[in-house]
C-alpha positions as MATLAB code, in Angstrom:
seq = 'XXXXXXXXXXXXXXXXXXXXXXXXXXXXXXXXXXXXXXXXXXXXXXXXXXXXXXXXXXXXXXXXXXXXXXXXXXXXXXXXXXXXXXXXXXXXXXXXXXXXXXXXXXXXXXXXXXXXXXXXXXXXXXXXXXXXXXXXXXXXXXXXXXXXXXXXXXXXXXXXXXXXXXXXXXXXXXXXXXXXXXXXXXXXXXXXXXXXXXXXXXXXXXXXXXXXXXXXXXXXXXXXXXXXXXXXXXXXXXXXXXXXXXXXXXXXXXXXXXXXXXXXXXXXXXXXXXXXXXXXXXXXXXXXXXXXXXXXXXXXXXXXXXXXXXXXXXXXXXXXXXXXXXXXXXXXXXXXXXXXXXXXXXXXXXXXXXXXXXXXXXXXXXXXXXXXXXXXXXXXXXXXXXXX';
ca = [
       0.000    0.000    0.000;
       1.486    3.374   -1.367;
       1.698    6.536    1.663;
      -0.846    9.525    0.740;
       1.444   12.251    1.670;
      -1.432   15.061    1.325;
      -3.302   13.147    3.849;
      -0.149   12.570    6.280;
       0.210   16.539    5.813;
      -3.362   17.579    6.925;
      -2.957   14.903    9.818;
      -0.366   16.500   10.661;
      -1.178   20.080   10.981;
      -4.642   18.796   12.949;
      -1.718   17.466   15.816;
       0.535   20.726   15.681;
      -3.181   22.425   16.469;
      -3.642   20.223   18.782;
      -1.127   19.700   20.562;
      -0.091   23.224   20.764;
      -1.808   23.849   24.082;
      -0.445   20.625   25.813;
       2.846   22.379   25.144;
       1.481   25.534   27.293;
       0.900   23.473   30.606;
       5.440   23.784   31.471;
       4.926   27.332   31.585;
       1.659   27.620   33.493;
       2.379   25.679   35.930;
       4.778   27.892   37.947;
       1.896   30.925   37.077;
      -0.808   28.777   38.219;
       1.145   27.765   41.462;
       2.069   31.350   41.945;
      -1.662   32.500   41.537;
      -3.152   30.049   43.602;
      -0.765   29.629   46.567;
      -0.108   25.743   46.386;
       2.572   23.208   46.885;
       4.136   21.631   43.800;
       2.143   18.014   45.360;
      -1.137   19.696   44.907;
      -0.039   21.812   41.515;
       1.219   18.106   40.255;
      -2.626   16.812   39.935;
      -2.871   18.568   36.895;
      -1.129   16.026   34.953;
      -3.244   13.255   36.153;
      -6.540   15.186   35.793;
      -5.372   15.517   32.367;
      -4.160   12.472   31.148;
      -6.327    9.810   32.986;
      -9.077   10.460   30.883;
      -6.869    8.463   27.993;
      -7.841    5.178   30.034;
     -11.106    5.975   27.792;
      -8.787    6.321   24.309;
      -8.755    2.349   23.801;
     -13.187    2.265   24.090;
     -12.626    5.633   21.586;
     -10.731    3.557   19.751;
     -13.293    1.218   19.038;
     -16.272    3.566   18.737;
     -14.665    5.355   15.945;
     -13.687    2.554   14.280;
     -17.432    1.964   13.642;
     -18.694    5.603   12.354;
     -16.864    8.804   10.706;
     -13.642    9.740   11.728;
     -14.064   13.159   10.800;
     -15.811   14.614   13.555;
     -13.646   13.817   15.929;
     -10.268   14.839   14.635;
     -12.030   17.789   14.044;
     -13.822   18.598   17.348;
     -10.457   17.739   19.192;
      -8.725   21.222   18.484;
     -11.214   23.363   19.608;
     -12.281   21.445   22.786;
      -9.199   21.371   23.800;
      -8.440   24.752   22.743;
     -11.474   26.095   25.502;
     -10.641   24.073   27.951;
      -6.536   25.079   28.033;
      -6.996   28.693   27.250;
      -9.341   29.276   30.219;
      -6.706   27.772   33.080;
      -5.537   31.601   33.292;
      -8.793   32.450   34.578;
      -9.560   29.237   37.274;
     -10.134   30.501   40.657;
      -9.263   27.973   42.173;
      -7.397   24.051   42.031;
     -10.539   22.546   41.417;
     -11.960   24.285   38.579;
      -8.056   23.870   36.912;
      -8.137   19.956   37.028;
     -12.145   20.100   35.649;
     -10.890   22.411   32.931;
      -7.736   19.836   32.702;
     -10.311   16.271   32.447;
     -12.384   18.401   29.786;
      -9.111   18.741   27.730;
      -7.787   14.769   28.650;
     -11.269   13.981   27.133;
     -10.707   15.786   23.951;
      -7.301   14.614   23.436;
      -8.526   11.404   23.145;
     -11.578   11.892   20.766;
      -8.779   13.104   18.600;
      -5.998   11.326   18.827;
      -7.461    7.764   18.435;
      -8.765    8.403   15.452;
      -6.074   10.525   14.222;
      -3.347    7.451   14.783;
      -5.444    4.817   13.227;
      -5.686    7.276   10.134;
      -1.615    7.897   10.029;
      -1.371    3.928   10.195;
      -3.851    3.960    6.842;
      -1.985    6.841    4.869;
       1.604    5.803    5.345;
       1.008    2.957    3.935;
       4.478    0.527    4.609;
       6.662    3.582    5.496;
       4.411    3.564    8.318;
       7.422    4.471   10.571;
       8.118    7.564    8.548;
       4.841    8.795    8.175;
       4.038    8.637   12.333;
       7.485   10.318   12.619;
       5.928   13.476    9.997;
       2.648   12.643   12.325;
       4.264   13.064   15.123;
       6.663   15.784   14.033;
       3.759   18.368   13.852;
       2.966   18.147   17.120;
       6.801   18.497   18.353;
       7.239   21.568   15.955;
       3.933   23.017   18.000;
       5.164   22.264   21.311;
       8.474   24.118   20.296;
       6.447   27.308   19.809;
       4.049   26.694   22.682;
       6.300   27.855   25.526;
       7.797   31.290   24.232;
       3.861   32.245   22.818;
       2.321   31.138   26.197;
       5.468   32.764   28.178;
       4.851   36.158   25.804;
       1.352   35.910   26.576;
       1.378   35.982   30.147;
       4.279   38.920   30.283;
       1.966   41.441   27.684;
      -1.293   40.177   28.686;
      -0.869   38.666   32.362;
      -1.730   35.382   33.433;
      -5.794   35.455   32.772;
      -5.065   37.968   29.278;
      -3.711   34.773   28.216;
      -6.639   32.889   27.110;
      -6.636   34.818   24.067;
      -4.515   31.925   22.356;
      -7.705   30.055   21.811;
      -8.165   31.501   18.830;
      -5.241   28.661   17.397;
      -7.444   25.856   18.165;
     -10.467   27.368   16.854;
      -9.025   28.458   13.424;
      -7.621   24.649   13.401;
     -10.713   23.025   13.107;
     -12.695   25.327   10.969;
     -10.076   24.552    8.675;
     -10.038   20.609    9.413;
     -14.125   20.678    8.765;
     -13.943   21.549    5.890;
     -10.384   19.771    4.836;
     -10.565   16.794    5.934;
     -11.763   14.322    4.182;
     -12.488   10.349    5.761;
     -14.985    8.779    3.520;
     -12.931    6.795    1.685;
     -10.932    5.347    4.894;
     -14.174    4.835    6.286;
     -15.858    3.118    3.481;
     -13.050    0.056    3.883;
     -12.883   -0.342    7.268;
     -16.851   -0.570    7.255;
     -16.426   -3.177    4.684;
     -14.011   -5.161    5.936;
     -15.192   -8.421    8.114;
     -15.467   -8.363   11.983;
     -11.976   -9.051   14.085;
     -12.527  -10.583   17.428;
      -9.743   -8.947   19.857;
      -9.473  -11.204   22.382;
      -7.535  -14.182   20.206;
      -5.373  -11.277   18.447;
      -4.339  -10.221   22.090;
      -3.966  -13.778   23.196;
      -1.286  -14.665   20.597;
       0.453  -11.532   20.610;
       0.682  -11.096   24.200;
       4.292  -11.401   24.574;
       5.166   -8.618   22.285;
       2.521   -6.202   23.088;
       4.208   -7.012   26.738;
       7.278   -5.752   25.713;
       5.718   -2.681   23.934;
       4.128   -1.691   27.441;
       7.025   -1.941   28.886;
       9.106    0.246   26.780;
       6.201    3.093   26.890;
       6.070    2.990   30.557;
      10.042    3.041   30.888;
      10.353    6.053   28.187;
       7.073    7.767   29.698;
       9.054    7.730   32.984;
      12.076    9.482   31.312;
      10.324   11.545   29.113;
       7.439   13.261   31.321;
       9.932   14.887   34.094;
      11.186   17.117   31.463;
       8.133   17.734   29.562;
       6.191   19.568   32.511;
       8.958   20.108   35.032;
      11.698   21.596   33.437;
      10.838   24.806   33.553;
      10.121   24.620   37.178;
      13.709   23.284   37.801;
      15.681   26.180   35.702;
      13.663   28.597   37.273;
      14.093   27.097   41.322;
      18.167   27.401   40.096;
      17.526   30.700   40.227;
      17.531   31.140   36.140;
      15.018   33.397   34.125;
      11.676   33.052   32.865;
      13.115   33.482   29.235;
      15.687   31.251   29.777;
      13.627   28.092   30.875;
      10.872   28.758   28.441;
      14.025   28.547   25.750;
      15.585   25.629   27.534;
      11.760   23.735   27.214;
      11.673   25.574   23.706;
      14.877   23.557   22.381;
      14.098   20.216   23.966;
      10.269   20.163   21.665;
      12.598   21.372   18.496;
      15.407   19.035   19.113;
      12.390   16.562   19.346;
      11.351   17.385   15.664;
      14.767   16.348   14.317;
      14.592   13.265   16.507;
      11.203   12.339   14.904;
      12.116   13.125   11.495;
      15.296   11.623   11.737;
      14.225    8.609   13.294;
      10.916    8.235   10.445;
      13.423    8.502    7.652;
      16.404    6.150    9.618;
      13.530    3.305    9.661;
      13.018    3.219    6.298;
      16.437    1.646    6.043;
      17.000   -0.254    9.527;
      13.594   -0.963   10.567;
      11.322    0.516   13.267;
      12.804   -1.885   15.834;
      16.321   -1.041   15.440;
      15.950    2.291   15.148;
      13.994    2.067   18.528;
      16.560    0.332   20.132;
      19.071    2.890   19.016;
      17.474    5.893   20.391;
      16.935    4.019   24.018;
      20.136    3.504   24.496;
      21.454    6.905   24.152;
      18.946    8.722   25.601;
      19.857    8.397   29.200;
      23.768    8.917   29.041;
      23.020   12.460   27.357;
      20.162   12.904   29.530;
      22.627   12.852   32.677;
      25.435   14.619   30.822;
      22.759   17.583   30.473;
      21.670   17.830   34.057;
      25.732   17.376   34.894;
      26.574   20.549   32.714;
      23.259   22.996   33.444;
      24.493   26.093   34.177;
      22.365   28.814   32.902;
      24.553   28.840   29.880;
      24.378   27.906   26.150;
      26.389   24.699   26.697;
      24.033   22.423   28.673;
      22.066   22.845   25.305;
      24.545   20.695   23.635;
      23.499   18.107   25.622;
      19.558   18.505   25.684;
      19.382   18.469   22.235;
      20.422   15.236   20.764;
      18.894   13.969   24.506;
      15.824   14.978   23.767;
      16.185   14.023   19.751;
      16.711   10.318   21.142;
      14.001   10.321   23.840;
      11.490   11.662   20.874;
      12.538    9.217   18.124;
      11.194    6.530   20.315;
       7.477    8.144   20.487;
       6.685    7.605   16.399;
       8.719    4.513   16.289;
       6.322    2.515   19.099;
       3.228    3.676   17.423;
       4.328    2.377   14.257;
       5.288   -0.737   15.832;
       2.147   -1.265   17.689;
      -0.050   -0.678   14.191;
       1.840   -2.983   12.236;
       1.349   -5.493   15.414;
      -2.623   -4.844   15.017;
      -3.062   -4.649   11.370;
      -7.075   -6.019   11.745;
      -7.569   -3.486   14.485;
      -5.744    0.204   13.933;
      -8.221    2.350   15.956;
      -8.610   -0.095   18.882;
      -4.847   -0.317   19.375;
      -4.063    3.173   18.649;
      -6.277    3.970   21.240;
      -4.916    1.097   23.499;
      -1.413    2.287   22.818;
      -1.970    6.432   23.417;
      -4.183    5.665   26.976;
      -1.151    3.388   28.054;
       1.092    6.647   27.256;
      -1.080    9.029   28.933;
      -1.747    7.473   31.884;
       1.691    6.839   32.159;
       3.050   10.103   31.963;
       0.266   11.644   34.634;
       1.321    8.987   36.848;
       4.945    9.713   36.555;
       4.288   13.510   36.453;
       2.466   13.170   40.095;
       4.708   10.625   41.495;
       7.770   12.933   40.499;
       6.236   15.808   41.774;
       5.769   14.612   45.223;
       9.004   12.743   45.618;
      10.754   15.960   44.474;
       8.917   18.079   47.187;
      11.096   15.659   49.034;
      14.357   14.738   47.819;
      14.582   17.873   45.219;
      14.078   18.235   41.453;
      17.808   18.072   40.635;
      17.691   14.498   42.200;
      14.653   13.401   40.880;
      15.928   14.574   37.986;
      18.848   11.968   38.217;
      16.847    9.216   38.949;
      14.542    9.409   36.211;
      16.900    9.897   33.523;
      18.256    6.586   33.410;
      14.507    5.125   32.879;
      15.523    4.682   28.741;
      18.270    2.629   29.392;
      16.168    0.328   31.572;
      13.597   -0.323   28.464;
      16.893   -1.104   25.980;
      16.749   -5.217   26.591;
      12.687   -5.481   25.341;
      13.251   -4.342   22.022;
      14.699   -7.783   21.645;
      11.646   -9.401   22.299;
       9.743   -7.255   19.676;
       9.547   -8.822   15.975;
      11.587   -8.026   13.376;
       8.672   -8.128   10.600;
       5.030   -7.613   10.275;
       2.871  -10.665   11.724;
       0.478  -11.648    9.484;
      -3.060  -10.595    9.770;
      -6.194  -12.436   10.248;
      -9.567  -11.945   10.013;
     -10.465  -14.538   12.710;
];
């Protein structure tokens, strides 16, 4: 099957709008803390309250794979849009983490649906396309924390909400871009699957995928939401940790990119098992050499190029694993992620109230090496599908 790279494209711009505003939740946290007088514990349940609604993604999964795609993907940019835009104006913790499950919710109407797509359009450069997939969302994410950061020096913390307007333009232009039917139209005519046997028999790999998610989430989510918290406690800038968060989401593009086009001649699985085992070293080397300087950055990049390449690789992995059933194990795959990262975000922001971020910091960074021995339990080629 030959990749439609229009498709991949529009896919892709619908997860840069997306995924825009989960780049904005680094920055807001310190704001939000700062506005509402709590400890980094209680600030931490923002993470859960927004990713434990992707327990739901692999039931999503499912749904969609029975109507329209469409309206999802395209009612996942503007949900989550409202929901992230108006944390500048919450009162109070509670009406944050509401605001915070409304946007969980969203992100997983979307991004089952959008996953299960990118497995149809790339075709067998699957690998590549979920890196271009994936890509948009790390280019995004890159922006997210100097336009939030901006937004909240010129307009203060609640003048911020303004940015909405992204996620609304986004799926104006997704309604009436986007077009499903003929992605759709197969799946509806293709003959039931039953799960349960496909699970069965491919238990021991899909073991080794969970593993590796959870292991990566663990070194991955730290940096992702806390990183801007830690510059800031060393006593650096605003500016400078919003850049610092800024280059680790760029340096994540290359990694995606790089690692899509890389599998095209060494496989998804090595590639995988490439990035895991540099990721940690350079993740230590970086927190060794921080010091509020432009050097430390030579580090974070290719650390965060290797932690990223890992993301696109797994999902491509985990389609080609689940050929008769795209949506249900996209959806299986991103609620595994998400949960994992909320728990890890929470768990590391209580144990650092403790021990300290720098430390915490150490400990989870050698969470990638950890996952390096499962990717020789993964196969090396596509099993074979069934319609049984």
């Amino acid at each position: 099957m030959r990749e439609n790279r229009r498709k991949i494209l529009t896919l892709a711009g619908a997860h840069a709008a997306h995924d825009l505003y989960g780049g904005f939740l680094g920055p807001l946290l310190p704001a939000i803390q700062d506005k509402l007088a709590v400890s980094l514990t209680v600030i931490s349940l923002m993470f859960p309250a927004q990713q434990v609604p992707g327990i739901f993604q692999p039931f999503i999964g499912v749904f969609v794979d029975r109507h329209s795609r469409k309206l999802f993907v395209v009612l996942g940019p503007a949900i989550t849009a409202l929901s992230i835009s108006a944390l500048g104006l919450a009162d109070h913790v509670w009406m944050v983490l509401v605001l915070l499950f409304i946007s969980g919710i969203s992100s997983g109407i979307f991004h089952a649906p959008a996953v299960a797509l990118m497995g149809e359009y790339g075709g067998t450069r699957s690998g590549r396309a979920m890196s271009v997939f994936m890509s948009g969302a790390e280019v995004a994410r890159a922006l997210a924390p100097l336009l939030i950061t901006g937004a909240i020096a010129w307009l203060t913390l609640e003048g911020s909400a303004v940015v909405v307007v992204f996620g609304l333009a986004a799926s104006v232009i997704l309604y009436f871009t986007l077009d499903t039917s003929e992605s759709d139209a197969a799946r509806h005519a293709a003959p039931p699957v039953s799960l349960r046997p496909l699970l069965r028999a491919r238990r021991v790999w899909l073991g080794a995928l969970i593993a590796i998610t959870v292991l990566n989430a663990i070194a991955t989510g730290p940096y992702h939401y806390f990183l801007v918290k830690f510059l800031v406690d060393k006593g650096y800038s605003d500016w400078y940790a919003g850049l610092a968060l800024t280059i680790l989401f760029s340096a994540g593009v290359v990694g995606m990119l790089g690692g899509g086009f890389l599998s095209d001649y060494i496989g998804s699985r090595n590639t995988l098992g490439l990035a895991l085992a540099a990721a940690s070293p350079l993740l230590v080397l970086y927190l060794v050499v921080e010091d509020g300087s432009w050097l430390p950055f030579l580090a974070l990049v290719p650390a965060s190029a290797a932690l990223t390449a890992v993301r696109p690789q797994m999902m491509a992995i985990s389609q080609d694993l689940m050929p008769e059933a795209r949506g249900a194990m996209a959806g299986g795959m991103l609620a595994l992620s998400f949960v994992s990262l909320s728990l890890t975000a929470f768990a590391f922001g209580a144990i650092a109230d403790q021990i300290g971020l720098e430390t915490a910091f150490f400990g989870v960074s050698i969470a990638s090496a950890l996952a390096t021995p499962f990717i020789f339990i993964l196969p090396q080629r596509q099993p074979e599908a069934t319609t049984a």
